[in-house]
N, C-alpha and C positions, 0 to 999 in steps of 0.2 A: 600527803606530806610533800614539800616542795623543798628547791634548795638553789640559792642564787650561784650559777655555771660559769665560770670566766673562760669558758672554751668558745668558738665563731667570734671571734673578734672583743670577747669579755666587755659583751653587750649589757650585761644583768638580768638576762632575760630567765623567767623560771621556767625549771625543768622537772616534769615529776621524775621522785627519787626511783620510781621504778623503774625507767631506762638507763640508769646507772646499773642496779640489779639486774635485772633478767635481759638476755639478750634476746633482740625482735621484739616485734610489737605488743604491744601492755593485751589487744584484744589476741592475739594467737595464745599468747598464755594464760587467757582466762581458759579460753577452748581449753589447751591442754590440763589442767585444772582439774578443769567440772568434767570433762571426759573420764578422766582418770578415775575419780570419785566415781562417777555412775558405772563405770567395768567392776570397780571393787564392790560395791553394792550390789551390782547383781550378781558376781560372784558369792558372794557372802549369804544371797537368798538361794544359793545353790543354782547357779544357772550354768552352764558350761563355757567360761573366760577362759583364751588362748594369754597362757604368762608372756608369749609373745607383749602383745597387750597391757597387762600390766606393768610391764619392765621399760616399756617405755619412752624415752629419755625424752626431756623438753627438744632437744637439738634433730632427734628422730623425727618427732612429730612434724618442727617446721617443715623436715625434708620432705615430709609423704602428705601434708596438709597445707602448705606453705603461711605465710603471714597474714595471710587474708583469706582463713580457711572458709570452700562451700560446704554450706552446710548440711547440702546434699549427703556429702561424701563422709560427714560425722558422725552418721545415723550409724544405731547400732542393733543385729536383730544375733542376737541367741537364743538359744531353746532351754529348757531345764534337763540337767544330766539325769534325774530320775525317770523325764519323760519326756524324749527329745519331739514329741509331737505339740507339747506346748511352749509355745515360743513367747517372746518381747519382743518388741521394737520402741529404741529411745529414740528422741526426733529433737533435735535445735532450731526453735523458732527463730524467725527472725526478728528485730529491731521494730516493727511498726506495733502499734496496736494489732491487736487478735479478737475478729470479730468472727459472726456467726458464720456467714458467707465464707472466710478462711479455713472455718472449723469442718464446715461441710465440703468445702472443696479435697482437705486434707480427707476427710471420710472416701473419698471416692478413688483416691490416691490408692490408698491402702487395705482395700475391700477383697484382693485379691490374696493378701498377707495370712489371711486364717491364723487370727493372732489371738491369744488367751490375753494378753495384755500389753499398753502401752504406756508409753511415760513422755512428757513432753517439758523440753525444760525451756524456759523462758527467759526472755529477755526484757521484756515489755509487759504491758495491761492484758490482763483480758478481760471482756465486758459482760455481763452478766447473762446476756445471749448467748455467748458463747459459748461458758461455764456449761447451762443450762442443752445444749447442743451438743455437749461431750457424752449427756445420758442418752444418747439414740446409739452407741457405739456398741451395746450388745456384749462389753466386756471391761474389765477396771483400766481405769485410765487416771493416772498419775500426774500430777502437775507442780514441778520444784523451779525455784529462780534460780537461776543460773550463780548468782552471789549466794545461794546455802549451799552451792557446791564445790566453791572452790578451797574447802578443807573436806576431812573425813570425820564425819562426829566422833567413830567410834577410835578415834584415835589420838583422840583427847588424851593427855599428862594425864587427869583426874576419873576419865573412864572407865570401869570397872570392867572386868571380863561379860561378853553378853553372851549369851544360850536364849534362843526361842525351842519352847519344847513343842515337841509334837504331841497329837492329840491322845497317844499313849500315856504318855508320859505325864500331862497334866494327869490322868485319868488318874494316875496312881498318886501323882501329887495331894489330888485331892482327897483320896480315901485315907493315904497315910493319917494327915493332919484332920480328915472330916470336916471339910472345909464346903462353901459352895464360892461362886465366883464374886459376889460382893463381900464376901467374909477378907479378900485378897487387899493389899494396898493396889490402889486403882492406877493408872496410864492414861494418857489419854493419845487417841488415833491421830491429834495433831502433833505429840512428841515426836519432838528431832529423831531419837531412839528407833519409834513405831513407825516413822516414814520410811527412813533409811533404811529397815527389814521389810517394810509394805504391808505392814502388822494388820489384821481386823477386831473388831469386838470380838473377846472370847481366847483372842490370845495369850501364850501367859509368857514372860518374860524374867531370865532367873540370871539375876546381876551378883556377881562374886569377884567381893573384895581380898584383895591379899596382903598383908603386912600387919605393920601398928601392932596395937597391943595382942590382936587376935592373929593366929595364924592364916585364914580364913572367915570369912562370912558370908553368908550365901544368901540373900531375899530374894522376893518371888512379886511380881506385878504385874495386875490384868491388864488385858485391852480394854477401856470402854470407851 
């Protein structure tokens, strides 16, 4: 969206509407955006996030990232509070195509990281070499565009409350009702839902509605 400025001399020149809204550059607040988003996600997969962190402010970020943040300095590595031996690391591509040569040099970066998992959010292509060059890493590796992150799915108006159960908890799910796992309404491992928790086949996922005619309503959906 654009909108004709009579301000520098009321040239006519267009100005996108977002530097009227957000003050600093349209690219630092994507940063702070899709940052924000992937702290709450991994907090939310139980990983242990400083609220520091999530609290955040747009005007905070400039100061400690400036307007043309390295992307260096954006990376993020935490561990899971259940088992602070296994850790993440989220990484910000840069702007070029992502080829193999990249992917492996990034491998050699991070070898040293003893990492159970990484995520890499993007800004660019990456080429099917690539892709294909991420399965030598020995561990799950994540790959979201940078544009699915700059809102939270699960904060959607229309959102339902999520619970991913643990594998207790299916267990009894399933004997209550005597269920097996295609008897479930299915998911699929590319759903917005199942990225943003980092869901596998076999997961099960329990969405509860609240209002309307019923006070409650609770469904159940696999991974497949």
């Amino acid at each position: 969206m654009a909108a004709i400025t009579g301000g520098n001399g009321g040239d006519g020149r267009l100005e996108c509407m977002t530097s009227f809204v957000f003050k600093g550059s349209v690219q630092s607040y994507r940063y702070y955006l899709s940052r924000r988003t992937v702290l709450e996600m991994l907090r939310d997969r139980g990983y242990d996030v400083a609220d520091a962190e999530l609290i955040r402010s747009q005007t905070e970020f400039r100061a400690v990232f400036g307007e043309d943040p390295d992307l260096e300095r954006l990376r993020i590595r935490v561990s899971l509070r259940s088992d602070p031996r296994k850790k993440i690391l989220v990484i910000f591509m840069g702007t070029n195509v992502i080829t193999k040569p990249s992917i492996r040099a990034l491998r050699g970066q991070i070898l040293h990281e003893q990492l159970h998992g990484l995520i890499l959010i993007l800004q660019s292509k990456m080429n099917a070499f690539a892709r294909k060059e991420l399965q030598t890493f020995g561990f799950k590796v994540e790959i979201f565009q940078i544009t699915d992150l700059l809102s939270n799915v699960t904060k959607h108006l229309l959102m339902p409350k999520v619970e991913v159960l643990t594998a207790e908890e299916k267990i009894m799910l399933m004997k209550k009702y005597k269920l097996e796992d295609k008897q479930l309404p299915q998911m699929l491992a590319t759903d917005a839902v199942a990225r943003y928790y980092g869901l596998e086949k076999g997961n099960v996922v329990k969405f509860s509605y609240a209002g309307g005619l019923a006070d409650s309503i609770e469904t159940y959906r696999n991974v497949a």
